[in-house]
N, C-alpha and C positions, 0 to 999 in steps of 0.2 A: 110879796113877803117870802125868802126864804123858808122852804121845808123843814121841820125840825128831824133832826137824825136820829133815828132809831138808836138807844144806846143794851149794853146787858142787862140795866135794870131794868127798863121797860119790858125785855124778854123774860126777865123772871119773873114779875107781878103778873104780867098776862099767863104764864104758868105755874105762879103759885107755889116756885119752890126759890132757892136764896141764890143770890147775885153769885155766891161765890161757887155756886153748883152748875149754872151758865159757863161761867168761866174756865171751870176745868174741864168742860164737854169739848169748848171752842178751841182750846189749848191742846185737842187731843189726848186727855189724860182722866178722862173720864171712868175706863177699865183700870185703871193703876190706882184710883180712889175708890173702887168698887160702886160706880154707880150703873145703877142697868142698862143694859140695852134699850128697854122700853124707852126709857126717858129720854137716854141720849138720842133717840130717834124724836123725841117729842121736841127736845131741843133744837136739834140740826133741822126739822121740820118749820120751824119757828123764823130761825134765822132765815131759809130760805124767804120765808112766807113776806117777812118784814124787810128785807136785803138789806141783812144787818153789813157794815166795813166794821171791821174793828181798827183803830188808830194804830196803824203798824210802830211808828216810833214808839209810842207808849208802850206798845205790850215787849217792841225788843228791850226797853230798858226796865220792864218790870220781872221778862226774862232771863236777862243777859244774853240775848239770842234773837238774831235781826230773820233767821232763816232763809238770809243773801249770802252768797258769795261771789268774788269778783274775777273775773281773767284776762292777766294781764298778756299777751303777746308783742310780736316785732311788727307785724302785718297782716294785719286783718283782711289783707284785699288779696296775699296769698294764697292760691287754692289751700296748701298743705295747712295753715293757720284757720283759715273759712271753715274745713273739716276739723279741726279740734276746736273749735269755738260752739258748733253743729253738734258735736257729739256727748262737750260737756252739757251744755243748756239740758241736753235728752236726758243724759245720766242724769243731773241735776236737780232736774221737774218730777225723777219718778222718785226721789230721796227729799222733796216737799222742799228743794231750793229755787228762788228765783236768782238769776244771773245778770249782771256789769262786766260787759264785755270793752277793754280796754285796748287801744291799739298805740304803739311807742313812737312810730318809725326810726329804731336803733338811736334814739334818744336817750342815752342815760342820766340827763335832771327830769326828762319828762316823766322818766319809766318810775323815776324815785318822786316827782310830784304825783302821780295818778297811785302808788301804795300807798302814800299819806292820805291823798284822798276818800280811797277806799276804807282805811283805816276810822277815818272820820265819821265815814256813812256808817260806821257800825255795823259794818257788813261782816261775817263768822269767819271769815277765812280766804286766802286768795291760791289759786293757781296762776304762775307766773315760769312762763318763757322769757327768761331774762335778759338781756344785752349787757349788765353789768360786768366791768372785771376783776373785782374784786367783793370781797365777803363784808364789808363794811353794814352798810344797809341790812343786812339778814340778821348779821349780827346782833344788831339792836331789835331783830323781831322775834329773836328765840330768845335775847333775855328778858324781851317784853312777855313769852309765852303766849306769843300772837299766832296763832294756825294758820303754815302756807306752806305750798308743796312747788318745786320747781319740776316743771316739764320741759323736756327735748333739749335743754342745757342747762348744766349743773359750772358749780365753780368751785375747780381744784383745792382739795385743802378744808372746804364745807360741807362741815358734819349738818346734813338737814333731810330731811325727806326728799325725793328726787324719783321720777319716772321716764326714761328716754329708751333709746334701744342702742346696739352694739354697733356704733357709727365706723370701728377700725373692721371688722373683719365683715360688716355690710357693702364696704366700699373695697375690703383685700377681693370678696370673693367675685363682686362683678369687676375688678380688673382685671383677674385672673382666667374669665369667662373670655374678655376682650384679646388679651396676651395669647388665649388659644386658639382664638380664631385668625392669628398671624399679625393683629395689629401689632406693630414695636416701636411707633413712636408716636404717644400718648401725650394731650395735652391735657390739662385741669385748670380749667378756670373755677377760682374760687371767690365767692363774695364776700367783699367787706362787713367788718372788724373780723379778721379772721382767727383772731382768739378768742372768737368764741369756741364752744367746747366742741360742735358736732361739725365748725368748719374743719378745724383744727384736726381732730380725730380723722375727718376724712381725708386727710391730707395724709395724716401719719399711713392708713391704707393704704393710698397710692405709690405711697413712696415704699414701702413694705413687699407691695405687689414685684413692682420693680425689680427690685434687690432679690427676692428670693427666685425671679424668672432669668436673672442676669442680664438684666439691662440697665440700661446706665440711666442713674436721676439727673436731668441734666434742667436747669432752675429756670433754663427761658422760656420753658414749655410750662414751669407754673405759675398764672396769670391771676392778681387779682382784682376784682370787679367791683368798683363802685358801688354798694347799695345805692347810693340816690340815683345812677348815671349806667344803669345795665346796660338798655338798648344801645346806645353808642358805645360804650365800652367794649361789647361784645365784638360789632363790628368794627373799631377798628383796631383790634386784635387778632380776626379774623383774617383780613385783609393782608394783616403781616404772615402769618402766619400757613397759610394757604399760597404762599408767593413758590416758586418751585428751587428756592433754595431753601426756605425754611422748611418746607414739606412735610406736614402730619398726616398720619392717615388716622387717627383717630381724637376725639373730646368728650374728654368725661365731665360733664357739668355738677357741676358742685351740687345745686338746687334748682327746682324744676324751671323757676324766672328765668337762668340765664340758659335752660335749656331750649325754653321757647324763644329767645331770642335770638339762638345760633339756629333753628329752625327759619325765621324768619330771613334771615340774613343769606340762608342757602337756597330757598324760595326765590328770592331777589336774585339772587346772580347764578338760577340756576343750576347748583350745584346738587349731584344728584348723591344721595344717601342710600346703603353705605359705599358705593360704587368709588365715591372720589373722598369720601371724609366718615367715618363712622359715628355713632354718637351715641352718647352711654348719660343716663341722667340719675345724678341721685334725688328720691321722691317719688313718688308713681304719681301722674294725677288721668283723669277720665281722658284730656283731651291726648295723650299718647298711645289708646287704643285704637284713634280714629283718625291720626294724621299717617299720609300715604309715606315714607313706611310707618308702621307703626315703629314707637322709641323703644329699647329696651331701658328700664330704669329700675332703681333698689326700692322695693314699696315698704312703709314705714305702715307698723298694726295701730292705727290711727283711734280704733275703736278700743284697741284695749289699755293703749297709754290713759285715754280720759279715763276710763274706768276705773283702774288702777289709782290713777290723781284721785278721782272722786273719793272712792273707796277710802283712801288713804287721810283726804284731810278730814271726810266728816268723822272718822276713828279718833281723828287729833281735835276736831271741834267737842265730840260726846266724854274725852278726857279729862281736856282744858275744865270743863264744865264741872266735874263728878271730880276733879283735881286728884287722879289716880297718875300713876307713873305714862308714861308713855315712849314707845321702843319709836326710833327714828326708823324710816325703810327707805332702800336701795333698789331699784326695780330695774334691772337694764332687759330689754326684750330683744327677741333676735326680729331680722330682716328675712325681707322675701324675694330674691333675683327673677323678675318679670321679662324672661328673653322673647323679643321681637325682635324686627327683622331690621332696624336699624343695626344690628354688631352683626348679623349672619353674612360671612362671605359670599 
């Protein structure tokens, strides 16, 4: 015979005070109703005692407030994504949120079926690294007055909340690092959909770089990579590219994936770093401290983007709620140039 579940009224008959004094204790709102310490200790003492669950759907709808929110990104299996997924959950759990961590693979029906989703769950709010190209889909969530923050790419023209950091002069200032140490003829492989906003930005850098060093943007040295099809992409871009008519001496890697893939590829045939090829990555991740040479690449304040997100949508969630005005924000962060001995002549 199943167990019968302890419910709040059982807890308040066994303490002798009313269901709806239970209630506000377990809802946290015990001090906002003036009820004591003592008791609220008598309470939470109880609950422990009895291992009361409260029916989460019921109290989000008797709330208006699930105290989940969901995050959507491109790849989850990305170091740079793995660490904003890591760091929301943290910010998250210490502001009484549980997390739905969402992954697209540059899906735009899938990106827009897993917000509906979320939606559904009645979850308070989403952070979303988007792949979308256009504003359509948002649209319809700020006339819903639905609470959601975009992170690491924003889309031109959309007025919405947004946290990323300063993708043109992160990427002006490590090519300008590379341009000094006598590299002059730079390639950038960038990954597909490259209108996205932080491919796109880094591009405008490189090209920026360029032009104010007086050298020439020449368009065969910028290469784009397949999201689904990195690892062969890289290589056999390489393979052209590396011939001794084409001859670069340097690669700025768009993102840390096709960074590690032009590592792999130079392992393979040997080629020895930055002796015969330099290599510049934008992203920092752990494993470019510990490969021989170490990479120099553009480290992105991974902890303070979420923070910021965090910050920002429960401000928009406690709003929404109290139905007071609420200021949209713009948060762009700077970069951090991590020189190792990949770009040292």
């Amino acid at each position: 015979m199943k167990e019968k579940k302890n419910s709040i009224n059982d807890i308040a008959n066994s303490l002798g005070v009313s269901k709806t004094l239970v209630s506000m204790v377990i809802n946290n709102r015990g001090d906002e109703y003036g009820i004591s310490k003592i008791t609220q200790k008598k309470v939470w003492k109880k609950v422990k005692e009895v291992d009361y669950k409260p029916n989460l759907m019921a109290r989000s709808l008797r709330l208006g407030k699930s105290n989940t929110i969901g995050l959507i990104v491109s790849d989850i299996s990305n170091s740079f994504y793995s660490k904003i997924a890591r760091n929301i959950e943290r910010y998250a759990e210490a502001k009484g949120y549980n997390l739905i961590i969402c992954s697209t693979d540059e899906d735009i029906p899938r990106e827009i079926r897993l917000i509906n989703m979320l939606k559904d769950r009645q979850v308070d709010g989403i952070i979303i690294s988007s792949s979308q190209k256009d504003s359509a889909e948002f649209d319809l969530l700020i006339k819903d007055k639905y609470p959601f923050v975009l992170i690491d790419r924003y889309i031109p023209g959309l007025e919405t909340n947004y946290v990323g950091v300063d993708n043109i002069k992160g990427t002006y200032d490590a090519l300008m690092h590379l341009i000094k140490q006598g590299y002059d003829k730079i390639a950038v492989f960038a990954i597909t959909p490259t209108y996205i906003t932080p491919i796109n930005d880094r591009i405008v850098g490189y090209m920026k770089a360029l032009m104010d060093s007086g050298l020439n943007y020449n368009k065969n040295l910028l290469k784009e990579i397949p999201y689904n099809n990195i690892k062969h992409a890289v290589k056999d871009e390489l393979k052209k590219l590396l011939l001794p008519k084409n001859k670069i001496n340097a690669i700025f890697a768009i993102n840390n994936s096709i960074a590690i893939s032009c590592i792999e590829y130079f392992n393979e045939m040997h080629i020895k770093i930055p002796e015969d090829v330099a290599l510049l990555s934008f992203d920092d991740i752990d494993l470019f401290k510990l490969t021989i040479p170490t990479i120099t690449s553009v480290q992105q304040p991974i902890e303070e983007i979420c923070k910021q997100a965090i910050d920002i949508l429960e401000n928009q969630i406690n709003k929404n709620n109290s139905n007071s005005k609420y200021k949209m924000q713009k948060i762009i962060l700077p970069t951090n140039l991590k020189i190792r001995r990949s770009t040292i002549v």
